[in-house]
C-alpha positions in Angstrom: 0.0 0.0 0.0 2.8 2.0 1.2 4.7 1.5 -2.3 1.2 2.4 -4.5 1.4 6.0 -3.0 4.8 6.5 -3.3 5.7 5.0 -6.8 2.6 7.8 -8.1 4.1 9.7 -10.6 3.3 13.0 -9.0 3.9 12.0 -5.4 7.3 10.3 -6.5 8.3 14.0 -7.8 7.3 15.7 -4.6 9.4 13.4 -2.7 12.5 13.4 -4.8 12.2 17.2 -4.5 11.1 17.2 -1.0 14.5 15.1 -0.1 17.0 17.9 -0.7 14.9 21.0 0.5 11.5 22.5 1.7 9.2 24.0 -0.4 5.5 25.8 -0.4 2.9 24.4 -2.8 3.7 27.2 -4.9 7.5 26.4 -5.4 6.9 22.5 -5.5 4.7 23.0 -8.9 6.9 25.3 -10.5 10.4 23.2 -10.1 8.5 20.4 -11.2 6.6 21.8 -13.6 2.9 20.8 -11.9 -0.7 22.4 -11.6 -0.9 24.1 -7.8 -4.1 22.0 -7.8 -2.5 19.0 -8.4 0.7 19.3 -6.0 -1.9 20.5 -3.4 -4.0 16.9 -4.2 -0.5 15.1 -3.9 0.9 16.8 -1.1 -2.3 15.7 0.8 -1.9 12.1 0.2 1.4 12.0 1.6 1.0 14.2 4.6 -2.4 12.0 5.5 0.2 8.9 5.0 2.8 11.0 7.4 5.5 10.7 4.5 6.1 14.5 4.5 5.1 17.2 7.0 3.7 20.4 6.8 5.0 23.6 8.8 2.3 26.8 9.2 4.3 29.6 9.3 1.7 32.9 9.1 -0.6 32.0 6.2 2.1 30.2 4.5 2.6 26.5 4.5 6.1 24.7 3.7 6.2 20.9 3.5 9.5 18.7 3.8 9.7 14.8 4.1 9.3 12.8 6.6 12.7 11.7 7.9 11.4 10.4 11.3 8.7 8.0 8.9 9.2 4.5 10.3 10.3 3.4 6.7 12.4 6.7 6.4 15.5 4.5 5.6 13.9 2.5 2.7 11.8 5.4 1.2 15.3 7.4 0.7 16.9 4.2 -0.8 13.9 4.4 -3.6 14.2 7.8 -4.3 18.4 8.0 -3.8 18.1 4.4 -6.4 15.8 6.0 -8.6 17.5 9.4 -9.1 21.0 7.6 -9.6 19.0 5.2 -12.3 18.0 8.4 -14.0 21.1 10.6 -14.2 23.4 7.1 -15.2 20.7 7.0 -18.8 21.3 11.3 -18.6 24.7 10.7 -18.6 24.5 7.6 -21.1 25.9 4.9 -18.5 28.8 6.7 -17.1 28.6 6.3 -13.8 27.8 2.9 -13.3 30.2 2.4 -15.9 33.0 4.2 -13.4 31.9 2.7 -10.5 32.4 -0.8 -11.7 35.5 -0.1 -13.5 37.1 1.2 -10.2 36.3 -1.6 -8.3 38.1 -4.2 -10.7 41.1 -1.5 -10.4 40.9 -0.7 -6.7 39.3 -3.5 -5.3 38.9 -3.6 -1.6 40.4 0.2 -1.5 37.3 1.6 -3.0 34.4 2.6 -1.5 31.9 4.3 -4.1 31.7 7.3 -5.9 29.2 10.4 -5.8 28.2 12.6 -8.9 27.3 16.1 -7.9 27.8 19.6 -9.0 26.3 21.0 -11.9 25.7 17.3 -13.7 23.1 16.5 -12.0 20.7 19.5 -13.8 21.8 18.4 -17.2 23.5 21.6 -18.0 27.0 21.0 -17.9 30.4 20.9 -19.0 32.2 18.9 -16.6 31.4 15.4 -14.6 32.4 16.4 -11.0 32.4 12.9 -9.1 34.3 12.7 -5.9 35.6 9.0 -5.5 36.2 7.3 -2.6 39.2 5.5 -1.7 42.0 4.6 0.6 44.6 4.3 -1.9 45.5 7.9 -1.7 48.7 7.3 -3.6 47.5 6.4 -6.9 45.5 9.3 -7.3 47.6 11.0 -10.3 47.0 7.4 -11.9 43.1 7.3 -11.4 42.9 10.5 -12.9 44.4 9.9 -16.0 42.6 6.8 -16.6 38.9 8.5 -16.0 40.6 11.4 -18.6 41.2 8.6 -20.7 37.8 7.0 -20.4 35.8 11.1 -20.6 37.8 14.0 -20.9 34.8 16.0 -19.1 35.7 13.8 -16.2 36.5 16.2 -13.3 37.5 13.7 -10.4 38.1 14.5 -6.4 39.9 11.8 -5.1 39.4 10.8 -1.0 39.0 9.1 2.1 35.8 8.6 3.6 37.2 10.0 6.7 38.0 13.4 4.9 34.5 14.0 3.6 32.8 13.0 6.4 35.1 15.5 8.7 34.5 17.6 6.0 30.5 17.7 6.2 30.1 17.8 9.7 32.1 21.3 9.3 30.0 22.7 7.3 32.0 22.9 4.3 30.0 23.5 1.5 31.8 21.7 -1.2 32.0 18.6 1.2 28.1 19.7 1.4 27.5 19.8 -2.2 29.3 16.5 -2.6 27.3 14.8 0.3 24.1 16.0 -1.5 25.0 14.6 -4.8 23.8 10.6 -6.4 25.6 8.0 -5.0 27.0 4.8 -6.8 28.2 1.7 -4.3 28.1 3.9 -1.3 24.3 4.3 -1.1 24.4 3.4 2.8 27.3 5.7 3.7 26.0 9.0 2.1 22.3 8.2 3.7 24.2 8.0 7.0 25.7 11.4 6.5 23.0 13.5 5.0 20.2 11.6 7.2 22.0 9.7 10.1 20.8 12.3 12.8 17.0 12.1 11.9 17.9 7.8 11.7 19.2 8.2 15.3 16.3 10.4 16.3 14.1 7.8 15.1 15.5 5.4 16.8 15.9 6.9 19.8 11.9 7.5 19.4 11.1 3.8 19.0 13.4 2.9 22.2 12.0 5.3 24.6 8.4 4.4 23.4 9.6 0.7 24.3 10.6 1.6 27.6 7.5 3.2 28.5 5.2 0.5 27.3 7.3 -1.9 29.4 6.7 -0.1 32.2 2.9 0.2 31.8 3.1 -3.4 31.2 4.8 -3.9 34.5 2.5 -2.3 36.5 -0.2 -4.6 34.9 1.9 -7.3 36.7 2.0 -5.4 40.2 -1.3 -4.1 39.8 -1.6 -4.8 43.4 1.4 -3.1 44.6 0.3 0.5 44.8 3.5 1.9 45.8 5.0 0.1 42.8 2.5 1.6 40.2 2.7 5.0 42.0 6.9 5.0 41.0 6.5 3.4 37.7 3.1 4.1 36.0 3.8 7.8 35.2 7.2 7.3 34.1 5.7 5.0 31.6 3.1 7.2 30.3 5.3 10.1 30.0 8.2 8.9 28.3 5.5 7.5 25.5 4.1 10.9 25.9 7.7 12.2 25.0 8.3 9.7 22.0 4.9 10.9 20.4 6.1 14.1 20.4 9.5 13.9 19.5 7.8 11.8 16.4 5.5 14.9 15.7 9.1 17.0 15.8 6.9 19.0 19.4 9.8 18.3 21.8 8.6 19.0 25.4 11.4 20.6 27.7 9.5 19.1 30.9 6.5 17.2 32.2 4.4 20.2 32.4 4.9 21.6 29.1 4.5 17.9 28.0 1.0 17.6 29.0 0.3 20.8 26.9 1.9 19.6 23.8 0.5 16.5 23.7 -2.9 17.8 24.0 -2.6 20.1 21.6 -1.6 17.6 19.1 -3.7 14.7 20.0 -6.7 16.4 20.9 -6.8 14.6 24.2 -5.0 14.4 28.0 -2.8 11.6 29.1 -4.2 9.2 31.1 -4.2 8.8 35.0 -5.1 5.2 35.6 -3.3 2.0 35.0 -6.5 1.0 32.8 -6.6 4.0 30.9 -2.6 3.9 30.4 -3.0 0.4 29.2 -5.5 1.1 26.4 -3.2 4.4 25.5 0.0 2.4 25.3 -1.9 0.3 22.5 -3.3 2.9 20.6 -0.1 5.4 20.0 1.6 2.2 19.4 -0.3 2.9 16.2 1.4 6.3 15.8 4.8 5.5 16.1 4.9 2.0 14.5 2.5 3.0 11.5 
């Protein structure tokens, strides 16, 4: 079901667009060249599926996807796959052609490569890939044979260590790079542009875990009232928490908590171990959808 709304022509668009930047309605259907009606259809779709989310700011609303999504990973696998499928026909077979050649020649030393720069619009005059390998000495070599193969070939040769110091510190060619199509490094590139919202949403999932375990617990000393008093709030609020983190509302304390959390889901947290129990289930549904 999940795959029928995604692999939509239109939605597909929004979401490859929506993976490298925010955007209004307005800006959505004129980068990708689609009626304001029709994004605005889309956009619904995918926001009543939680695969992007929408930020009111005034009386203007900017969307961006979902990175927090329980299939986050795997949706920007499909969209990272797809985009490199379509710039390797754009650039008649190229990359892939690079990326295998390299790892007959470098074997175990190479990592992957990533296209970026001004080849991926189409309009270009050089191929600006950045390669990654730990055989740092034969980089005068590797370069003349990509020259060899294209002479638009513009290579950066380096360590995976140097462009991910390089990303973290904001550079904005390591940036660029990072935001480029990967070939055989898939996994490594998600992990640098999206690794913090991967953590967050795994942090999510774990401190929802620890609360339902405690609500469960106190189902198994329901008769210990000293017990439930120590442990059936804690459980409830750090589900409370993990909904909120999820909906990207992080509460600073218990207090402001409460307020978020009815603001967002229209109800209060529960007080009672029965009421707990039947909560528990039910955002279960939120974060595991």
């Amino acid at each position: 079901m999940l795959l029928k709304i995604i692999t939509k022509k239109l939605n597909y668009r929004i979401m490859g667009y929506l993976i490298d930047r925010e955007g209004t309605v307005t800006t959505i259907a004129k980068d990708t060249g689609n009626q304001k009606e029709n994004v605005s259809k889309a956009l619904r779709e995918l926001e009543g599926r939680e695969l992007v989310v929408k930020e009111i700011i005034g009386r203007s609303h900017k969307y961006s996807l979902n990175c927090l999504h329980p299939e986050a990973n795997e949706i920007i696998k499909l969209l990272l796959i797809n985009q490199a499928n379509e710039l390797n026909v754009n650039l008649e077979s190229l990359p892939k052609f690079i990326d295998a050649y390299l790892k007959m020649v470098l074997k175990e030393d190479y990592s992957g490569l990533i296209v970026f720069g001004s080849a991926l619009t189409y309009k270009y005059r050089d191929i600006d890939i950045f390669i990654i390998t730990s055989r740092l000495k034969s980089k005068d070599i590797i370069i003349k044979n990509l020259k060899e193969i294209n002479a638009g070939i513009s290579p950066i040769i380096g360590a995976e260590k140097e462009l991910e110091g390089g990303f973290k510190n904001n550079d904005s060619l390591y940036a660029n790079i990072v935001n480029g199509i990967p070939f055989g490094c898939l996994d490594f590139v998600i992990s640098l542009r999206f690794g913090q919202y991967l953590r967050k949403r795994k942090d999510i999932e774990e401190r929802y875990l620890i609360g339902y375990r405690e609500i469960q617990s106190c189902k198994e000393f329901k008769d210990d009232k000293r017990y439930i008093k120590n442990h059936l709030e804690k459980g409830i609020f750090d589900i409370a928490y993990a909904l909120l983190n999820y909906k990207q509302m992080p509460a600073r304390n218990d207090s402001e908590a409460k307020q978020f959390f009815k603001k967002v889901f229209k109800r209060s947290l529960p007080s009672t171990l029965k009421q707990a129990g039947i909560f528990a289930e039910k955002m279960r549904n939120v974060i595991f959808y």
